[in-house]
C-alpha positions in Angstrom: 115.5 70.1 54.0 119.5 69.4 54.1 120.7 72.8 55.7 124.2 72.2 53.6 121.7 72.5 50.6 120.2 75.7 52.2 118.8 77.3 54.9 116.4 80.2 55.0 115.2 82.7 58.3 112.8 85.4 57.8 112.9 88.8 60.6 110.8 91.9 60.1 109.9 91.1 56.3 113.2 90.2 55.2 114.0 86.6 54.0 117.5 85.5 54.5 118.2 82.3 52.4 121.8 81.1 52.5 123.0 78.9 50.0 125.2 76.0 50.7 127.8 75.5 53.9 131.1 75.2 54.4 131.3 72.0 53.6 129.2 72.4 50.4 130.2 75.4 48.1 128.7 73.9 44.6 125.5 74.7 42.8 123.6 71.6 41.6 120.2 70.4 40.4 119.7 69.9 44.2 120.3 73.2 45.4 118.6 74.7 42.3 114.9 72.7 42.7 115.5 74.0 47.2 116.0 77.9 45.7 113.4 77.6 43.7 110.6 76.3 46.3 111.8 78.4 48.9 111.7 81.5 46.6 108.4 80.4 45.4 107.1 80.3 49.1 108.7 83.9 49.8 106.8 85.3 46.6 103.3 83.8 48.1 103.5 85.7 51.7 102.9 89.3 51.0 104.7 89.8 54.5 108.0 88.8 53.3 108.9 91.9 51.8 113.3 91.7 50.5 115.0 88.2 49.9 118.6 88.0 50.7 120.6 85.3 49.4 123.8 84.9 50.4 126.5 82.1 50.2 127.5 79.5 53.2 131.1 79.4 53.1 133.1 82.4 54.6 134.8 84.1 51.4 132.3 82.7 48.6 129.0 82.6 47.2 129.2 79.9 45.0 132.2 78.3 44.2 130.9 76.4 41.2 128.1 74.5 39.4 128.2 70.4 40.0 130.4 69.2 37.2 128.1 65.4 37.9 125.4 67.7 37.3 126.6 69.6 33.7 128.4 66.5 32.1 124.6 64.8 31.3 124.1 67.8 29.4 127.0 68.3 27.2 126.1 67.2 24.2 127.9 64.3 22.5 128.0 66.2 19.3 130.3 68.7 20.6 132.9 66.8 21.0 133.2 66.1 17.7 135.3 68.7 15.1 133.5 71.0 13.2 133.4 70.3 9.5 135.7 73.1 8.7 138.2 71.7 11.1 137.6 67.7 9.7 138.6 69.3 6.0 141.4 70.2 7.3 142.8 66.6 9.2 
């Protein structure tokens, strides 16, 4: 896995997963489908008893979501003006 997706450690029954690095501060589909498996994997070992997650980069957590990843699912139709407002052009 690509540690500037994510990294995980696990000490006395407590799962650490960090999120992201300091070069990589954005949630996308990526990251998501890596949280997911690793969270999954946490919830199958009855030893791991707490999951942490934390952010990468020193001051944040997550910056912000991929906008490469959100612009797919805008929705074309949105961009276009509300009948009440076309009435009104």
């Amino acid at each position: 896995m690509n540690t500037d997706v994510l990294t995980t450690r696990v000490a006395d029954g407590i799962a650490v997963i960090t999120l992201g690095s300091a070069k990589r501060i954005y949630f996308d589909a990526e990251m998501g489908d890596a949280l997911t498996e690793v969270l999954d994997r946490f919830a199958g070992d009855p030893s791991d008893r707490v999951v942490v997650v934390t952010g990468g980069a020193p001051g944040y957590f997550i910056r912000h979501f991929s906008i490469a990843t959100l612009t797919p699912r805008v929705c074309i139709r949105s961009c276009e003006p509300r009948r009440e407002d076309r009435d009104q052009i």
